[in-house]
N, C-alpha and C positions, 0 to 999 in steps of 0.2 A: 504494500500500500504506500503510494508515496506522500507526502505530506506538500500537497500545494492546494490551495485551493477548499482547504478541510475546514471545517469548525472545529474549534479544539476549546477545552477547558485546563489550565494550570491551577491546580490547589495550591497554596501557597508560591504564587505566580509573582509576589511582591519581594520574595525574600531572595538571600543569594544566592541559589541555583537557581530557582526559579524562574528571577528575572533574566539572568542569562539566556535562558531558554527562551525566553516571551522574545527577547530580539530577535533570537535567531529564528523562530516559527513566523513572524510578523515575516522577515526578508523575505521567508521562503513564501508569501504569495497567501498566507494562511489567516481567518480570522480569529480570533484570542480573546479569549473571557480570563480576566486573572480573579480568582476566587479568593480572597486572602480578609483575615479576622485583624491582623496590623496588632496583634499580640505584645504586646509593649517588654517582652522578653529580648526583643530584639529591635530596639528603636532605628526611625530612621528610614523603615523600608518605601518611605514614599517617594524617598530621592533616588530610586532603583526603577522609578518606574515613566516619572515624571515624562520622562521624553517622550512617552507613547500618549501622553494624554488628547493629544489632537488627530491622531488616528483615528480614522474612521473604521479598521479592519479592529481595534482596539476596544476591548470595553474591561471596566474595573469594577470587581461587585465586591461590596464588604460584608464576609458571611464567615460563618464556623461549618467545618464540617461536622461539628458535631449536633448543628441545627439541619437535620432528614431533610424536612421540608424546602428546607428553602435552598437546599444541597439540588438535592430532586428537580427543583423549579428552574436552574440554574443551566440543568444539563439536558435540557429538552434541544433536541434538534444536533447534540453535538454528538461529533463520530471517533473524536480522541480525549482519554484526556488521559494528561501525565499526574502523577499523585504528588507531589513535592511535598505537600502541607506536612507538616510534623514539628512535636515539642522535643527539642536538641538536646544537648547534653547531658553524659554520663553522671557528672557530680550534679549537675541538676535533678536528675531523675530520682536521684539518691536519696534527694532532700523533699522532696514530690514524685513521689510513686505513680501515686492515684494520676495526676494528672497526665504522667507521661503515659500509662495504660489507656486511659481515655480517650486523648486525642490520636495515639498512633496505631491502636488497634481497635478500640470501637469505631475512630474516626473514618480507619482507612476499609472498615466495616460496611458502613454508612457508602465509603463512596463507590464502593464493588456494589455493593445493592442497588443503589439508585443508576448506576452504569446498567447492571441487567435488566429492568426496569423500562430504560429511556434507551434501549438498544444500542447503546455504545460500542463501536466494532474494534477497538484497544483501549486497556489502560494501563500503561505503563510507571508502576510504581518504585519510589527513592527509597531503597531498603538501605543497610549500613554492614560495612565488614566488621561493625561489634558483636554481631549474632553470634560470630566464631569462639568470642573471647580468648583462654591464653590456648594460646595453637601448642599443637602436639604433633606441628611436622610445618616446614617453611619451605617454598611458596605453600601458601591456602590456596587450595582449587576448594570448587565447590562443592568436593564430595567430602571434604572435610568435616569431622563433627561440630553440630551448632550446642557451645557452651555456655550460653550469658554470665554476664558478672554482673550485671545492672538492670535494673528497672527498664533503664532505656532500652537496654540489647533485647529483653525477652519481650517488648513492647512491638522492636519492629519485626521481632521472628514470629510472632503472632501474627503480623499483618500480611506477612509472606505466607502463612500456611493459609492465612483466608483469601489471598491469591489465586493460589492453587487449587484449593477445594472450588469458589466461583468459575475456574480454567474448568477442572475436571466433571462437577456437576451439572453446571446451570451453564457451559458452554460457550463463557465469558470470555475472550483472549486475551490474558493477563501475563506482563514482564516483569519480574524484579531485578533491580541491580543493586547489586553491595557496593557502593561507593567508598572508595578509600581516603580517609584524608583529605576533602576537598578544601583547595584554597585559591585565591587570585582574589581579582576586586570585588569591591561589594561584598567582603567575608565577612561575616558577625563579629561582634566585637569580642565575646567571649570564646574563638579559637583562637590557637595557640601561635598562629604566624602574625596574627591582629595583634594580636598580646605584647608580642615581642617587638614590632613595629610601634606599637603607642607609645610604649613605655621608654623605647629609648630614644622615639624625636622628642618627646620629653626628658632625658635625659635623667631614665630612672633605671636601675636598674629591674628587671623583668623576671617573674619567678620560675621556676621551674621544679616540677614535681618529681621525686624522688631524684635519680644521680646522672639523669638528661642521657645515660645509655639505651633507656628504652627507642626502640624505630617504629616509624610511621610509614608507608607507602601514601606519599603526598603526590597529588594528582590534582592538576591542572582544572580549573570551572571549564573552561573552553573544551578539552577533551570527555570531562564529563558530559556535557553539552550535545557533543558530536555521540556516544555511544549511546545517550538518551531518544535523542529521533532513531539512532540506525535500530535501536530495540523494535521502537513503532513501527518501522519499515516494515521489519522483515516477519513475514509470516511466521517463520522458522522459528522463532522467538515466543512464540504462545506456551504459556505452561512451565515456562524452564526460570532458571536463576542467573546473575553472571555477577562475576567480580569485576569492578572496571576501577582499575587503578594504572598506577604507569606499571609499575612492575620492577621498583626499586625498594629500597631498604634507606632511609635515612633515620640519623640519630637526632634525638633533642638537641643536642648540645650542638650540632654542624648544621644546623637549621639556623638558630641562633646565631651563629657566627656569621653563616652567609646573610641573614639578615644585618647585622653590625656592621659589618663592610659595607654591604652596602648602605647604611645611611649615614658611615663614617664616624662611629662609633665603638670602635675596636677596642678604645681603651675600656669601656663598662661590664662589670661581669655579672653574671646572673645571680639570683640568689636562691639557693636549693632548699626545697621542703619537704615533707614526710612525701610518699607517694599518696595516693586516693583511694580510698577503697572502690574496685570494680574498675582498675587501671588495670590494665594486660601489658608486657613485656613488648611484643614485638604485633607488625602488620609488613603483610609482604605478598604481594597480591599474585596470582598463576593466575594469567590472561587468558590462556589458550582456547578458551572454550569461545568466550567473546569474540575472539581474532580469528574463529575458524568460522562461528554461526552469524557474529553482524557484520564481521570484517571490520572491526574494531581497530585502530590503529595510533595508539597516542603520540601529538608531537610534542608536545610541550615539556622539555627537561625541568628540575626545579629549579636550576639558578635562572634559566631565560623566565621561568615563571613569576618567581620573585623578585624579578628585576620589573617584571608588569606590576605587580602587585606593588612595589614601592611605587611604583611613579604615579598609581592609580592615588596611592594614601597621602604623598605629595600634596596631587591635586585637591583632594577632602581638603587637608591643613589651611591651603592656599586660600577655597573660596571658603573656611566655615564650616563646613557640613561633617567635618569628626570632632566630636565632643573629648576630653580631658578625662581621662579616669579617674 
């Protein structure tokens, strides 16, 4: 199915994947409903979106997925919709349970029902490579066991298995992807490359949880982006799972650094704290399944990434629009 010319819905269409995505589906020729509640968790999303406001192919609804109804009313007439909507992080979840079960698995409940419902012919939802929690073999392909450590991880493995059962029962053609590490512009302020960028164009030093040996597989919003439509595309993609990360191993600590370089800040050092409970050692993403069934191809290394992402935060500083921690 090619994506031109589609009605599409984006759940959480305001925030930072999201909005990525909302560009790139506007270019491709497509009209866009962004569904987004502006969850004040994550301030600021209106400036993610702002540029489409005089779009005619464009429209902006302010709703919860956890409002049926008016989820329901939203997605009348539409033939895509990609799921984004979700409440983030692990130490968040930690501290709010309830609310990360509610939004990422009743929520994403809600939107698979009202999808089979309004006959939706894809939904392709933002699952997370924390389902896996601490791995028991590196790279993680997908046949890996799913082990949570968080409210948040068994939150979005819930929403994957109601996926799958909507795929498998009611004949819904449903994608998840385990996103790894996503970063670049427009990242929320509480990830860890945000983090480390505020605090030292401020000239603070920036913390870091347990001894910054833990690795991440950080991956590109742009690549994400790209693996997010080729999901839609391709038929071949109904009912399955994929990892979509670059397919490296980087540390806390060399993340940090390459961030300090570049914003000239080499002499500041981090300052280290206990770890978090429901933190895992290592993410190291095995492509292969992606690379074979969407033809998945990431370009974006992480220093050319970070080097986007400073000039992006630059720009915030310059006009205003990044707030002081």
């Amino acid at each position: 199915m090619q994506l031109e010319g589609r009605k599409i819905l984006v759940t959480g269409g305001a925030g930072f994947i999201g909005s990525h995505l909302v560009d790139r589906l506007l270019k491709m020729g497509n009209t866009v409903i962004v569904y987004d509640n502006f969850d004040p968790f994550y301030e600021g999303k209106e400036l993610n979106i702002v540029h489409h406001k005089n779009d005619p192919a464009f429209k902006l609804v302010n709703g919860d997925i956890l409002d049926y109804d008016a989820l329901s009313s939203v997605m009348q007439g539409v033939e895509v919709v990609f799921h984004e909507a979700a409440q983030p992080g692990v130490r968040y979840s930690i501290e709010n349970p309830e609310k990360a079960h509610q939004v990422n698995a009743t929520g994403t409940f809600n939107v698979l029902k009202a999808a089979k419902e309004r006959g939706v012919k894809k939904v392709v939802y933002a699952s997370s490579s924390s389902v896996y929690g601490v791995p028991e073999r590196l790279p993680l392909d997908e046949d890996h066991p799913t082990n949570p450590t968080s409210p948040y991880a068994v939150s979005k493995l819930a929403a994957e298995k109601h996926c799958q059962v909507f795929y498998h029962v009611y004949n819904l053609p449903t994608a998840s992807l385990r996103y790894f590490s996503v970063y670049g512009p427009r990242q929320r302020p509480d990830q860890v490359t945000r983090k480390f960028a505020t605090a030292l164009f401020e000239g603070k030093p920036p913390v870091i949880y347990g001894d910054g040996s833990q690795t991440r597989d950080f991956t590109f919003v742009g690549d994400v982006v790209e693996a997010t439509i080729l999901a839609a595309e391709r038929e071949e993609s109904a009912g399955q799972v994929f990892n979509i990360g670059y397919g490296r191993q980087t540390s806390i600590n060399k993340v940090f650094q390459l961030i300090a370089n570049l914003i000239g800040k080499e002499n500041i050092s981090p300052i280290y704290k206990p770890s978090y409970a429901g933190d895992f050692p290592h993410t190291f993403a095995d492509v292969r399944k992606a690379k074979q069934v969407l033809e998945y191809a990431p370009k974006v290394d992480l220093e050319e990434g970070l080097n986007k992402y400073i000039e992006w935060h630059k720009e915030q500083l310059r006009t205003g629009n990044i707030r002081a921690m």
